[in-house]
N, C-alpha and C positions, 0 to 999 in steps of 0.2 A: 539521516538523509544522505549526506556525502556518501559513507558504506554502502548504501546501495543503489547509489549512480555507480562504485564502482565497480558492485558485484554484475551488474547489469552488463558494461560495458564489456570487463573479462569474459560475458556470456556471449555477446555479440561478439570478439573477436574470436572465441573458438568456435561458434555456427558457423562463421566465415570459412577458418580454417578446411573446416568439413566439405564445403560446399563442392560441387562436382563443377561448377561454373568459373572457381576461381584459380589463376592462373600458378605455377609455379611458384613466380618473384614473388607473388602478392601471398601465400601460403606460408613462405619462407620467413619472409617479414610479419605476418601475425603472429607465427609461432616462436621466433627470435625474440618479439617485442611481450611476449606471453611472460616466456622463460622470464628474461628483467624484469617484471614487474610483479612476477606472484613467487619465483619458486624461493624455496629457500635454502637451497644451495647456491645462489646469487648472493644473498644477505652472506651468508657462509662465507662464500670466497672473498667477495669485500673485505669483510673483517677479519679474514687472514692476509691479508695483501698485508692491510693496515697493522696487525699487530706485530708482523714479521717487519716492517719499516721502523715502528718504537724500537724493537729488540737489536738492528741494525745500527739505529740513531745511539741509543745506551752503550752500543757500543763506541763507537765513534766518539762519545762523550768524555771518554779514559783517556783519548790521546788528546796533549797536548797540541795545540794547533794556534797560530801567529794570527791565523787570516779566519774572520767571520763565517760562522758555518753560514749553510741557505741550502733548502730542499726545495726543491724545482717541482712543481706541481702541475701538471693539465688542467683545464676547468672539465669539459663534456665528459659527463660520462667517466670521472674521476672523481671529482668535489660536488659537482652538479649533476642532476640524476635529473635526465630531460624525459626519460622513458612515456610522462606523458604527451607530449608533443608528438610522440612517433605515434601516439594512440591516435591524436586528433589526425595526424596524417592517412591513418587507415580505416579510420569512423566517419570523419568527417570531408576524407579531402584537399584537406589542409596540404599543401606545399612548400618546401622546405623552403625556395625563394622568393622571398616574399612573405611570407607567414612566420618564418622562423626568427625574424626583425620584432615582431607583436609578440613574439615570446619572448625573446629574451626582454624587451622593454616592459612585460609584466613580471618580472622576477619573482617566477611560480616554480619554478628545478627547486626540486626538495632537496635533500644532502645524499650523498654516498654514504655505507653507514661504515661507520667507524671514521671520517676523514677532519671531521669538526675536530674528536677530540683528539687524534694524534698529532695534529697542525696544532693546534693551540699546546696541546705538551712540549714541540717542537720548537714553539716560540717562546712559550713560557722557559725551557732551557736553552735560550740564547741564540733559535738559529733563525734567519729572516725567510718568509715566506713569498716565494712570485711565481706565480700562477701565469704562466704562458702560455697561450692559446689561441686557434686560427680562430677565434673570432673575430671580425671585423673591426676596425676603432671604430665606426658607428655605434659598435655594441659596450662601449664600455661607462657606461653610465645603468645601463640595465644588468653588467655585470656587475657593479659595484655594490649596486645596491642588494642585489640577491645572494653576496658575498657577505655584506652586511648584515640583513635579514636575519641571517644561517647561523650567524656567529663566527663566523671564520678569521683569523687573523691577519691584520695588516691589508684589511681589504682596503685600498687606497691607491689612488691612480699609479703611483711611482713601483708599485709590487703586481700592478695587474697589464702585460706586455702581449699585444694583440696584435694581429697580421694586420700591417700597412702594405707595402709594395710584393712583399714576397711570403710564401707561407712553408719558409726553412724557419725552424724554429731553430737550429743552430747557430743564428745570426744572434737571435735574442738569449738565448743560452750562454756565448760567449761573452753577451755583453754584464750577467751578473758574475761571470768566473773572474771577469777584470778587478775583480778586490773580495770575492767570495770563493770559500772554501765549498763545492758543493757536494753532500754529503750522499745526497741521492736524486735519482727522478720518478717522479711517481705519475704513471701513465694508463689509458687504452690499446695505446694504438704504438705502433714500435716509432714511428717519427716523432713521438715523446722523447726517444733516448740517444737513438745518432740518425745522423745524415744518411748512412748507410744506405738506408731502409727505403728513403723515399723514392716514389715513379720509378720502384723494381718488379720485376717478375715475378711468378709463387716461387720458381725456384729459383733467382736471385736471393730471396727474401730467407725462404730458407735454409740455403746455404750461407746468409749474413750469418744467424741464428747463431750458428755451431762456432762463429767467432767468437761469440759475445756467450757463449751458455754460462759462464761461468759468473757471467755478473748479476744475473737473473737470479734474484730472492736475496739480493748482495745492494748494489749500488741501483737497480734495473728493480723496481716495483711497480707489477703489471696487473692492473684489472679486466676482468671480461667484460668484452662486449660484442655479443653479437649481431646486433642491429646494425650498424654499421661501422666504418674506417676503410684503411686504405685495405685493408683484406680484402673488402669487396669489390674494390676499383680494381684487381689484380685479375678478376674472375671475369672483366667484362675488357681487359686487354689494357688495363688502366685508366679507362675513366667511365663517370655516370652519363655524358652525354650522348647515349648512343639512344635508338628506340626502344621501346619496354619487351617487340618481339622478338629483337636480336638478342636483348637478356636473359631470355626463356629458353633460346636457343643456345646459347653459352651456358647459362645452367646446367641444360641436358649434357652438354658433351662434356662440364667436370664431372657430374658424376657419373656416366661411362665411364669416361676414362678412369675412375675410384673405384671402381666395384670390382 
């Protein structure tokens, strides 16, 4: 039964797509939210993130080191695979503010694949695991448990560091470098890795980039996501607040300006 509520669903989000009625954004987003969830060059990439991170960590393992390892991990769209929720947003309506409270307190995010067992290999070889994420601290009881659920390591208040006042994750980064060696960060979205990156331009952003290329499949393990991050805050002048037909209209003129 499940199989074919889902086979159903991927059926209604591609008529959408087709539809002659529907807008840009909203075409953009069924087929981004498509891609995550059925193809399997998704799964692919995942589990090359992941196994190039073990191959990283093994190394790292040969040098001696004074101070505690700790790989620094995202929750969305990293360790948690929300892709259904973006459904329920595009089938049902569903709204991020507000609705997206009812999901994370049902701890239904299935796992990223490959990210259970590199974390727990991770840990199982001596390095401590914290999951830092602009989740709200409202949400850390529905993340705990769905950290739990999953089997993921050291899911436990003290390793799961959620946005209170500010949503620099470098705040929370520096406070496990204060007696941890961090061996890497494993991300979606580049404000996973520096400060750099955040409320910049496309071409800010890309020009960070060419700083940092060298860390990238090194210390910098990044996963795709197209549905959303700060890429697409860049596209709308940096932020979602604007109207849905000023976004159609920015849409049009990147990709003009691309072609």
């Amino acid at each position: 039964m499940k199989k074919v509520i889902i086979i159903l669903i991927i059926s209604t989000l591609a008529c959408l797509a087709f539809a002659e009625d529907i807008g840009l954004l909203r075409k953009s987003l069924i087929m981004s939210t498509l891609w995550q969830a059925t193809s399997a060059e998704y799964r692919a990439l995942a589990y090359q993130a992941y196994n190039i991170a073990e191959l990283r960590l093994d190394e790292d393992l040969k040098i001696h080191r004074t101070q505690k390892r700790a790989i620094i991990v995202d929750a969305d769209e990293t360790v948690l695979d929300n892709t259904a929720f973006q459904v329920r947003m595009i089938v049902d309506g569903a709204q991020y503010y507000g609705d997206f409270d009812n999901w994370v307190k049902s701890a239904q995010a299935k796992t990223i694949p490959g990210s259970v067992d590199f974390l727990n290999y991770a840990y199982e070889n001596g390095c401590d695991i914290y999951y830092i994420s602009n989740r709200k601290l409202r949400h850390m009881e529905g993340t705990l448990n769905n950290l739990k659920i999953l089997g993921f390591p050291q899911a436990e208040e003290s390793h799961i560091l959620l946005k209170d006042d500010s949503s620099n994750k470098g705040i929370r980064r520096a406070q496990v470098a204060e007696d941890h060696f961090i061996v890497m960060f494993i991300g979606d979205n580049l404000i996973d890795f520096e400060d750099v990156f955040r409320k910049k331009s496309i071409e800010e952003r890309s020009s960070s980039i060419e700083d940092f290329k060298d860390e990238f499949g090194k210390r910098f393990i990044i996963l795709p996501n197209p549905m959303y991050g700060e890429w697409e805050k860049t596209l709308y002048g940096g932020t979602r607040q604007i109207p849905e037909k000023t976004k159609e209209v920015k849409l049009w003129e990147h990709l003009n300006n691309n072609k």
